[in-house]
N, C-alpha and C positions, 0 to 999 in steps of 0.2 A: 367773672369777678376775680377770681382766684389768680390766672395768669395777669390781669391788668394789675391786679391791686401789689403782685410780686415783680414786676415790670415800672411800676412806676415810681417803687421804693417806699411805699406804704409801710410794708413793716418795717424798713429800717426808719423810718420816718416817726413809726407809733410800734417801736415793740413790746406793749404791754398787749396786745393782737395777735392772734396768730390764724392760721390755715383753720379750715372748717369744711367737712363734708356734711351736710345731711342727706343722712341715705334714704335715699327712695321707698317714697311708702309712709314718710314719717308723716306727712299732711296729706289727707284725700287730695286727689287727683294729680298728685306728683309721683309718676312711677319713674324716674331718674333721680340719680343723687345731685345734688345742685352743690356749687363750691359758695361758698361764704364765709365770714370769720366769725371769732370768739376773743372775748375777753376773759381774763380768767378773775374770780373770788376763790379765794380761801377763808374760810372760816374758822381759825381755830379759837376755843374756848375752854375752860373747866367747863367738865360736865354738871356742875351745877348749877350751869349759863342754859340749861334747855329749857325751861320754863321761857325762859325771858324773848328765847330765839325764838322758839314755835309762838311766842305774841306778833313778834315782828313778820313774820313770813305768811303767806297764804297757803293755805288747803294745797291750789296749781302748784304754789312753787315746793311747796313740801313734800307733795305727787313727782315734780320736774328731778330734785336731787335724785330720793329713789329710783324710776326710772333710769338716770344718767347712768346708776351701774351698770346698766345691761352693754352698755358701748364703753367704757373707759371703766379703767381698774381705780376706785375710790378708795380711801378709809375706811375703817368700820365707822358704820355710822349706828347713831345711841338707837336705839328702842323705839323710843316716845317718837322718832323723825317717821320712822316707817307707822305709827299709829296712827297719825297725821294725816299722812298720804294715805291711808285707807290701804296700803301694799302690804305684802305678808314678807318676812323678814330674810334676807337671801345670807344663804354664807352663815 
């Protein structure tokens, strides 16, 4: 995926896309990292917008943000996001 999809001009074709590894181990029974892409969201808000966020988002994806630190250096993120996700609060 990763040489075709830079081969064929995909991302100059759709640069809001970019490169993607996930590394191996992330899903049972895939012990290699597999090339794929990523879109990116930013969320910024007042932090008096996190009531409203944690309505909109699920348990997974408020689990998935958390998580996402351990591979990419994020912002701090508020409190109540890591309450959410059930995750204890890093940093």
């Amino acid at each position: 995926m990763g040489t075709d999809a830079k081969s064929s001009g995909f991302y100059d074709k759709y640069p809001y896309f970019a490169k993607l590894t996930i590394p191996a181990n992330t899903y049972n029974g895939v012990d290699y990292d597999t090339p794929s892409f990523q879109d990116s969201t930013l969320w910024v808000a007042n932090d008096k917008m996190i009531n409203s966020f944690l309505n909109i988002i699920s348990d997974s994806a408020a689990e998935g943000v958390v998580r996402s630190q351990e591979r990419v250096e994020l912002p701090r993120l508020h409190p109540l996001l890591y309450r959410r996700s059930g995750q204890d609060i890093k940093g």
